[in-house]
Every structure is written in C-alpha cells, then in structure tokens.
N, C-alpha and C positions, 0 to 999 in steps of 0.2 A: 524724744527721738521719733522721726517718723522715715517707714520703710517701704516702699512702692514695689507690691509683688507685678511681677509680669516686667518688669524691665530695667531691673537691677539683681544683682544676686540676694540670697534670703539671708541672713542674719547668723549665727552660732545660735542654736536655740538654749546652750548650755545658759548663756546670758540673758534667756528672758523668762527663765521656767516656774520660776517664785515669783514673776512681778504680772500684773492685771496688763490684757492684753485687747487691743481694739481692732478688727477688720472693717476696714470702713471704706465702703462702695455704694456707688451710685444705684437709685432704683429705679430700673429701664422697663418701657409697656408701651406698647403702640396697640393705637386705638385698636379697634375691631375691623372696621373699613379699610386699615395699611394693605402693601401688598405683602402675598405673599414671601416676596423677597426681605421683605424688612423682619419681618413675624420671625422668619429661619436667622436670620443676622442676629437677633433679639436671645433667641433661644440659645446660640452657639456662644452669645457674650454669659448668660447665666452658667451653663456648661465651664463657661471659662475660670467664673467666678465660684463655682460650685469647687471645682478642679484644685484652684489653689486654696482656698479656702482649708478642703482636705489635707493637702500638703501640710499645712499648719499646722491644722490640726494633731495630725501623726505625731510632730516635735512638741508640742508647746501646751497638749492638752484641749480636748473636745470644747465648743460652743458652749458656754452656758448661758448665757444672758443675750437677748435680742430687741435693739434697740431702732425705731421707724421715723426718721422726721414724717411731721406734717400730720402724725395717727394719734389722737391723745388716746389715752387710757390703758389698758395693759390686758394680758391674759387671750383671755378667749373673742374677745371685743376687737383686738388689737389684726389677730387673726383673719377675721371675715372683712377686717376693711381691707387688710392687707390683698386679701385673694381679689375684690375689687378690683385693686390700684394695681396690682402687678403678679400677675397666677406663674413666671416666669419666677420672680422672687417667691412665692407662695410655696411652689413647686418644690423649691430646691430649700426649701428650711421643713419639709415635713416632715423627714428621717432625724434630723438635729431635735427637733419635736417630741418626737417620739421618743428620741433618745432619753428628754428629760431636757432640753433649752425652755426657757421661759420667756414670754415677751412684757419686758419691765415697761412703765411709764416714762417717755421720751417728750414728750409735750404736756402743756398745761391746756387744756379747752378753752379756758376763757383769755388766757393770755396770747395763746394764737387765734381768736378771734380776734382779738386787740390788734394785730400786726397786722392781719390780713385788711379787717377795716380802715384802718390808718392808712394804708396802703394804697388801697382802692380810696380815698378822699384824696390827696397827695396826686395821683393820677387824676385827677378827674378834670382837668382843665380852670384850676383856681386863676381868679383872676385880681386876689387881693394880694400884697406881697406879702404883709403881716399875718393873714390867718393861712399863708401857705407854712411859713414860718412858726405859727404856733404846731398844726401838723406834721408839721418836722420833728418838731421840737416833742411832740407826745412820742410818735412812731420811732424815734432812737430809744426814747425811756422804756417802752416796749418792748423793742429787741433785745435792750438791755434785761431786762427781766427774765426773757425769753432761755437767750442765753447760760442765765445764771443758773435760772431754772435747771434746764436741761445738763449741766454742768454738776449740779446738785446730785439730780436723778443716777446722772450714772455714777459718780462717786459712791452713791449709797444702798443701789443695787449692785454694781460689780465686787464681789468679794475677792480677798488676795491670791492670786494663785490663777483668779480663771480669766476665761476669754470670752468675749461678748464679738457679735457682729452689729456694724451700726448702717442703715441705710439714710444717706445724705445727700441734699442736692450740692453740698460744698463738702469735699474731702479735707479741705486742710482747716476745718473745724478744730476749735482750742478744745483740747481734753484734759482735765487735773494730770499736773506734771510727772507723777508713776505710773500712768498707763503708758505702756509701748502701743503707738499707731501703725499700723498696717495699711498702706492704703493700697484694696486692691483694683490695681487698673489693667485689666490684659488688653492685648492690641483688639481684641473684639471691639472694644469699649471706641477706640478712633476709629474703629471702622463703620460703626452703628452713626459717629457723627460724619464723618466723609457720605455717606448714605443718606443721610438727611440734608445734610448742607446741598449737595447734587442736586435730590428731590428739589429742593427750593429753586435752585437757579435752574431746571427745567422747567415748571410751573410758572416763575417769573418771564422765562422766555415766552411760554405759550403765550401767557396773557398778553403780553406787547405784540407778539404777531397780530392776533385777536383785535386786538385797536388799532392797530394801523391798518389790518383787513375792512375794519369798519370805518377809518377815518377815508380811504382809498375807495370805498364802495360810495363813501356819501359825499366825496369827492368829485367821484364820476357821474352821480346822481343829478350833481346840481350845476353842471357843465354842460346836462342833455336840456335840462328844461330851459337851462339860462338860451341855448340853440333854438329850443322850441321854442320859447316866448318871441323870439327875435323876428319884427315884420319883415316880410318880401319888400325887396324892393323893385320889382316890377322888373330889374333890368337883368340884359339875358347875360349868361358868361359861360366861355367855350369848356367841355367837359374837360 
C-alpha cells in the first residue's frame, strides 16, 4: 500500500502501528549560484516535508532508520555527504539524529559505480548496434543488483514496528511487501518544478533572441559591404 501525504487524507494509524513504515521523498538542493527565489521555494518544500513527516510521526512512531539513494555507506560517512548533496535535507533530519535515527546502508559502492559507468558508456554516442546491446544488456544486470541490493538493505535494517525516511529520485520505488510507503509530496514539491520548468523556458527564450539579435546584426553587416563593394556607375540619378 502506498499513501501520498499532502494530497490525500492520511491513513487510520490504528492500521499501521505494528507494521515497518517508509517516508519516501525526493531530495531537493539548488546549486549555490540559484536565485534567491528558488533557495526560499527549496527551503519551504523541506519545511513542508519536515511538517508532515512530524504529523506521522506523532501517530505511527518517531524516525528510526534513514535511508539516501545515490550515498553508499552508512553512519557518520553517510551524514557529511548528505550535508554536501542537500543541507536542506541535512538540516531537517539533525533533531531525528539526535533523537537516536541512524543512517543505514542504501547503496552498494561498487555496484553504483557499475550503473553509473554502464550509463555513461550507453550514452556516449556507440555507433555499433551489438556492443550498444552488450551495454544494455550489462547496465539492466546492474540495476538489477542494485535494486535487489537496496531492497535487501532495508528489509534487514528496518526492524518491526519502526519507521524509516527514504530519500529517492523515484517515489514509487518497490519496497518488501510489509512496509507501508508514505510517499511525501506536498504541493511545495510542483511548485519547486513549475519554477524550474519557467526558469528553462525563460533561458531558452533569451538564447533565441540572442541568435537572431546575432543572425540580424550579421545580416545587416553583409548588406553594407555587399553596398560598398558595388562599382559607381558613373551615371547621375535624381535624389
């Protein structure tokens, strides 16, 4: 069963209080050079996510387990890349922290190396059909791994009873069939992509002014000389 907080009603918690529980939300961080306006958008989606998160909590039992795509390794390691990748998410799990949440093993090192590699080959512009084909054919055996992996990890770190947060670039990620999924989306979450989507088709538009300003300059440019290069012909014509 999966349950989308921010825009559906929440659940009877009576029904999920004895069973392993997931919150599973996206991990949002704009560069350092964003604007301001995005930075504030950003923070009000964690706020958002912080927000129900707690809700949850209150019914269903405090955070224990915290689980990061894309971060191998666990504990205190897992922590410092996290504040890297996203001081927004960082921010908002140091009281859960403190509380006593731990951040389990959610990757393998070497086997997201594998993905990532495979990946990047597959993209590279192959121009064989067969060895795009063998790359294919690795980077599914891969994510299959990947997958299982990670599927593993949290079955044997989340204990009966509690609740883990998962940070994912895919919410509707397959989880062992007794965790109840949470997936939390507040409307911050479309508003941070309405915001980006904008951004781009402003940027897009500049750039095409930009070229046509230059194709129109060098247009005009070679209208004047093509004028200039042209001989006199000696004869007179009335102004």
């Amino acid at each position: 069963m999966s349950d989308e907080i921010g825009k559906i009603n929440k659940p009877d918690s009576k029904e999920i209080l004895g069973k392993r529980k997931a919150f599973v939300c996206v991990l949002l961080q704009a560069p350092p050079e964003a604007s301001k306006d995005l930075h504030e958008l950003i923070q009000k989606y964690w706020d958002a996510v912080d927000n129900n998160i707690s809700n949850l909590e209150e019914k269903t039992g405090v955070v224990k387990r915290i689980f990061i795509e894309g971060i191998p390794g666990k504990g205190e390691d897992v922590s410092v890349s996290l504040k890297e990748a996203s001081l927004g998410a960082w921010n908002m799990l140091q009281e859960r922290v403190n509380a006593g949440a731990e951040f389990e093993e959610f990757e393998n090192l070497e086997i997201l190396q594998k993905v990532i590699d495979w990946s990047k080959c597959l993209n590279s512009g192959l121009s064989n059909r067969s060895v795009a084909e063998k790359i294919a054919e690795e980077l599914k055996k891969e994510s299959e791994s990947r997958l299982e992996f990670i599927n593993n990890s949290i079955d044997k770190n989340l204990k009966e009873g509690e609740s883990c947060i998962i940070f994912s670039g895919n919410q509707e990620t397959n989880l062992p069939d007794d965790i109840e999924k949470f997936i939390i989306s507040p409307p911050e979450l479309d508003m941070v992509a309405q915001w980006v989507k904008n951004a781009q088709a402003a940027m897009e538009a500049q750039m095409r002014e930009q070229f046509e300003a230059q194709q129109n300059a060098s247009s005009s440019t070679s209208e004047e000389e093509t004028q200039q290069d042209k001989p006199d012909s000696g004869i007179w014509t009335p102004n």
